[in-house]
Residue frames relative to the residue before (quaternion, step in Angstrom):
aa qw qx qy qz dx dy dz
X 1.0000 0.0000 0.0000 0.0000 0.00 0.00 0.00
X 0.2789 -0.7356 0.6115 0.0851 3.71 -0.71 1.01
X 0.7440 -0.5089 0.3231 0.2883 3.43 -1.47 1.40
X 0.6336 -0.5840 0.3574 0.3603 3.22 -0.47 1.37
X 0.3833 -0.8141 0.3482 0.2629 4.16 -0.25 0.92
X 0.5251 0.5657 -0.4388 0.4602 3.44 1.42 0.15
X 0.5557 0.5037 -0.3486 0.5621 3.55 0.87 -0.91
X 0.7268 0.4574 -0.3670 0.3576 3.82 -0.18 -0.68
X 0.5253 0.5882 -0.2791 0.5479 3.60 1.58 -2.09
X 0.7944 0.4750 -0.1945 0.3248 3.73 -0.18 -1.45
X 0.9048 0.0188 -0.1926 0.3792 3.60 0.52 -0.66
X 0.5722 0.6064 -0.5028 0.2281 3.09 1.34 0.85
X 0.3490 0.7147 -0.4776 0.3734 3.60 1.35 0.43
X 0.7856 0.4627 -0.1660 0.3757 3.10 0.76 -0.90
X 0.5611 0.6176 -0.3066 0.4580 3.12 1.46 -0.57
X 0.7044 0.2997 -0.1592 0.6234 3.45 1.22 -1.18
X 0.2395 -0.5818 0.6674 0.3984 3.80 0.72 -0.05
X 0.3728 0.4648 -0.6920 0.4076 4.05 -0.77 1.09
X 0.2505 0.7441 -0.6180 0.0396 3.77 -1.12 0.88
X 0.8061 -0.5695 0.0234 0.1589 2.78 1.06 2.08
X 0.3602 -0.7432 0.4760 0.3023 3.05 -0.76 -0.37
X 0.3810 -0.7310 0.3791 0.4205 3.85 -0.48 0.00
X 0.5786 0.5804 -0.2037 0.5356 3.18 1.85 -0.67
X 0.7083 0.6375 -0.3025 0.0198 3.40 0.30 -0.90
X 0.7500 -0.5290 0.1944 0.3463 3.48 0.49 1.64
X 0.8403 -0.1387 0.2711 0.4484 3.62 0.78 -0.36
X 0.5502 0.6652 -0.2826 0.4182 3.43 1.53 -0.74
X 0.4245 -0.6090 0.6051 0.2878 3.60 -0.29 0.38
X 0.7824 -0.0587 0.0522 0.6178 3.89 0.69 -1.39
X 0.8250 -0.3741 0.1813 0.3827 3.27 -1.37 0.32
X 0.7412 0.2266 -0.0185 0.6316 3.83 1.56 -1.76
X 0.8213 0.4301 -0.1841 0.3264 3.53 1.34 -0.12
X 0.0367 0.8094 -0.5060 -0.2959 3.91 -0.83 -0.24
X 0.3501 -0.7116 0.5757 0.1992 3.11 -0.95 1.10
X 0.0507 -0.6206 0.7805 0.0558 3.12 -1.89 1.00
X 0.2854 -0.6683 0.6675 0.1625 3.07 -2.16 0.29
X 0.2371 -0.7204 0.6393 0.1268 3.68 -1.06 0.52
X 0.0583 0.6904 -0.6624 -0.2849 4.13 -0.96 -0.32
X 0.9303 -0.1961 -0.1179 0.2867 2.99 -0.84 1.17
X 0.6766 -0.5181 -0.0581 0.5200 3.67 0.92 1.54
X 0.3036 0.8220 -0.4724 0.0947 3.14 0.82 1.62
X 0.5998 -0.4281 0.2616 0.6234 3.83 -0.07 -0.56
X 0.4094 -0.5752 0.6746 0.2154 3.24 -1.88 0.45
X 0.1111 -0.7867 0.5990 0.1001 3.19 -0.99 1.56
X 0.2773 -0.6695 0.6784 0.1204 3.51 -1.57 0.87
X 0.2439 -0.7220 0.6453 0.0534 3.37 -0.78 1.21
X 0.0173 0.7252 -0.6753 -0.1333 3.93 -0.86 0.52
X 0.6516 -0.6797 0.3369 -0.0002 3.56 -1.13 0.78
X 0.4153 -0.6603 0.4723 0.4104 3.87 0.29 -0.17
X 0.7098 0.3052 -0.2192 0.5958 3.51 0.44 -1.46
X 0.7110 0.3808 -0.4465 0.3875 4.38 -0.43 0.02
X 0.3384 -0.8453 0.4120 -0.0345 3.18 1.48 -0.85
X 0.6418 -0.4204 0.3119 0.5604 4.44 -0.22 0.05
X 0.5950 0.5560 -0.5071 0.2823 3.84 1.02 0.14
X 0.7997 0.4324 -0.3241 0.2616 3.15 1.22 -0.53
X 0.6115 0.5169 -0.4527 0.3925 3.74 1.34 0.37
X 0.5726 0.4821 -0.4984 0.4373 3.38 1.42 0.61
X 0.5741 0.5424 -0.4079 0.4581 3.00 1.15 -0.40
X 0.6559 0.5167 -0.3582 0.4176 3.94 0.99 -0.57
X 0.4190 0.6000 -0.4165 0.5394 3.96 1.68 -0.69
X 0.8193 0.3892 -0.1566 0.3910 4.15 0.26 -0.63
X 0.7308 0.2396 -0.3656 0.5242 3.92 1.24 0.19
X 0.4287 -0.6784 0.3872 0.4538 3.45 -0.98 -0.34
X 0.3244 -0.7607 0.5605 0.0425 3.55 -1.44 0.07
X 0.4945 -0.6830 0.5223 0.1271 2.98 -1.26 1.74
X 0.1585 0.7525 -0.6357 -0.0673 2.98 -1.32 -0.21
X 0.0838 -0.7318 0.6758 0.0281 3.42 -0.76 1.70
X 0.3325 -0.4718 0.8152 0.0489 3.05 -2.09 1.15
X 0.0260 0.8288 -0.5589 0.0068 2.85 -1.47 1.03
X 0.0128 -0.9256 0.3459 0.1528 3.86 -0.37 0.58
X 0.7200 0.4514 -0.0349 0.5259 3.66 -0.62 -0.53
X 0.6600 -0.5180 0.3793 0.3901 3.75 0.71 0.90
X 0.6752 -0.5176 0.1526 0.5028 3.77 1.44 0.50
X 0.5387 0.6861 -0.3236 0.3666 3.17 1.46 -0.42
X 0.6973 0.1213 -0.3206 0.6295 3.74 1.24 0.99
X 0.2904 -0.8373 0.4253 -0.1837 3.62 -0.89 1.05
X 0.2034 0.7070 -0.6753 0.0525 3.83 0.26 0.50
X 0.1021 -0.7392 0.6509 0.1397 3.03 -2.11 0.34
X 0.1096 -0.7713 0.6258 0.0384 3.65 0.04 0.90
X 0.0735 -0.6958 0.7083 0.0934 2.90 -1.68 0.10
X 0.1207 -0.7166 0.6869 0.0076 3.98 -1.18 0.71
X 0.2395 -0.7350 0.5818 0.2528 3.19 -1.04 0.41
X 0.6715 -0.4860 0.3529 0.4340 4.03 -1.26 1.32
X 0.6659 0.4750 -0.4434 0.3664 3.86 0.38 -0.71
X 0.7301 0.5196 -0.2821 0.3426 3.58 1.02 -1.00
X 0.5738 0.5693 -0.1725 0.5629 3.45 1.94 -0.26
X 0.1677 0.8032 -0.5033 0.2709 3.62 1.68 0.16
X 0.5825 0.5279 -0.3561 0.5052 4.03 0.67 -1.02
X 0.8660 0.2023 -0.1916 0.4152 3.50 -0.35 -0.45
X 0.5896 0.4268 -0.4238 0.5390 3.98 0.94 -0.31
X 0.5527 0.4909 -0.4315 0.5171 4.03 0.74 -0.77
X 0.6638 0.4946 -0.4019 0.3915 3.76 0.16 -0.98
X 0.5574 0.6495 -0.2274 0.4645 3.21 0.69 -1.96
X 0.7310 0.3542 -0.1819 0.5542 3.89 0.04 -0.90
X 0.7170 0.4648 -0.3695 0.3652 3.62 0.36 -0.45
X 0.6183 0.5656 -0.2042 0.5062 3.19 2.01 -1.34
X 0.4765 0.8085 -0.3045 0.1631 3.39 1.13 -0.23
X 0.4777 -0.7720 0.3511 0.2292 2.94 -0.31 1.89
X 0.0506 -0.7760 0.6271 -0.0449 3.54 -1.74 0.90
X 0.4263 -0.4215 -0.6725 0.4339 1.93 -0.59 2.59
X 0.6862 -0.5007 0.4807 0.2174 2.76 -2.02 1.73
X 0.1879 -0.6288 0.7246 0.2104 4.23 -1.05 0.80
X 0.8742 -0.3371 0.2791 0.2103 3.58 -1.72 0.73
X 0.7304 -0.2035 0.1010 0.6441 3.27 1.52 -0.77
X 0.0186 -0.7695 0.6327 0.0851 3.42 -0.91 0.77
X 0.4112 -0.7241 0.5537 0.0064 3.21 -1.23 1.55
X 0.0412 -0.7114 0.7001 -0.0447 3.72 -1.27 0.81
X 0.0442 0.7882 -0.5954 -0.1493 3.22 -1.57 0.08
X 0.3918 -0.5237 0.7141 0.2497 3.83 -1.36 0.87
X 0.5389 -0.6545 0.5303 -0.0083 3.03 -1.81 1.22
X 0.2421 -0.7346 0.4085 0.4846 3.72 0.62 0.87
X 0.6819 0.5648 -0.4038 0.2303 3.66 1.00 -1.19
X 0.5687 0.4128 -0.4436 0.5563 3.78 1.17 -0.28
X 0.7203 0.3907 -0.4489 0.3564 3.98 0.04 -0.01
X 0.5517 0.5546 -0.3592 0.5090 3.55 1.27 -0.46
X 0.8731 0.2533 -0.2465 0.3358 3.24 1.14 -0.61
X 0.7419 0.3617 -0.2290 0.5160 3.26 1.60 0.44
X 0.3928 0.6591 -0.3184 0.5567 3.15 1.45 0.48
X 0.3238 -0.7307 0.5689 0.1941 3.29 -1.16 0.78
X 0.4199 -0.6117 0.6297 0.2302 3.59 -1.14 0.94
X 0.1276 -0.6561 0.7438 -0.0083 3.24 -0.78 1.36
X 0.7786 -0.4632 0.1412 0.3991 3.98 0.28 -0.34
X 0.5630 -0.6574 0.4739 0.1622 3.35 -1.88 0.58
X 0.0026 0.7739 -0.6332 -0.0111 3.35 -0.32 0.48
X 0.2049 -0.7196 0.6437 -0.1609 3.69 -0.48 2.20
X 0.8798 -0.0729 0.2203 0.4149 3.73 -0.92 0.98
X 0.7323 -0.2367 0.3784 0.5143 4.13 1.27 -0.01
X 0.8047 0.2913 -0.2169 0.4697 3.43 0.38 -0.71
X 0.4799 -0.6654 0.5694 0.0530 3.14 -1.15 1.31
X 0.1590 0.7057 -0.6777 0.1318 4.01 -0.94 1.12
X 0.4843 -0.5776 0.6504 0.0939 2.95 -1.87 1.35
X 0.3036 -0.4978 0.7282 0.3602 3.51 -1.08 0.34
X 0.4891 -0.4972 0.6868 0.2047 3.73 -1.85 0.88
X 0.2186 -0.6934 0.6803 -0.0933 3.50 -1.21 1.78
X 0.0435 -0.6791 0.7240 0.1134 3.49 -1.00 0.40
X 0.2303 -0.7406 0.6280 0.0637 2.84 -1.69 0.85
């Protein structure tokens, strides 16, 4: 079961200041797609009949959230990767590309490749909100 979609819809605009588009083909926000995980499962990408191979090329070019969630929400990562760094699995995805296209065709990112190549943008523990510590 993936974070409840209002909670995901609602504060990730704001996190990324992005508040989307009304049009935008598949995009969740204008520069982003948002996924959910419950507790370090896979992020599913759904592709569509009518978008068709435009929209994992179009996903190879924005970036993408990805919340992990545990403990009835009461633990939280957000990561974030950017579509170019996911090139492995949208290239595949496109190669696998059904012919004749079925109603929807489903993929999934591995939380363990986003946990491990994804940046930790932040934790949210019980309410409380924590940066990971950056050095410059």
């Amino acid at each position: 079961m993936a974070a409840p979609r209002v909670l995901v819809a609602s504060q990730s605009p704001i996190l990324v200041r992005d508040l989307g588009k009304k049009l935008a083909a598949g995009i969740d926000l204008s520069q982003y797609e948002v996924k959910s995980a419950l507790d370090a499962g896979n992020y599913e990408y759904q592709y569509y009949k009518l978008t068709g191979k435009k929209k994992p090329n179009t996903d190879l070019k924005v970036g993408h959230l990805f919340f992990d969630h545990r403990n009835n929400l009461k633990n939280v990562d957000l990561r974030y990767a950017h579509g170019s760094s996911l090139k492995e699995f949208f290239n595949k995805w496109l190669q696998e590309y059904p012919d004749p296209y079925p109603q929807r065709y489903r993929k999934n990112i591995p939380f363990q490749w986003v946990r491990k190549n994804g940046i930790l943008l932040m934790t949210l523990t019980d309410g409380e909100v924590t940066y990971p510590k950056t050095t410059t």
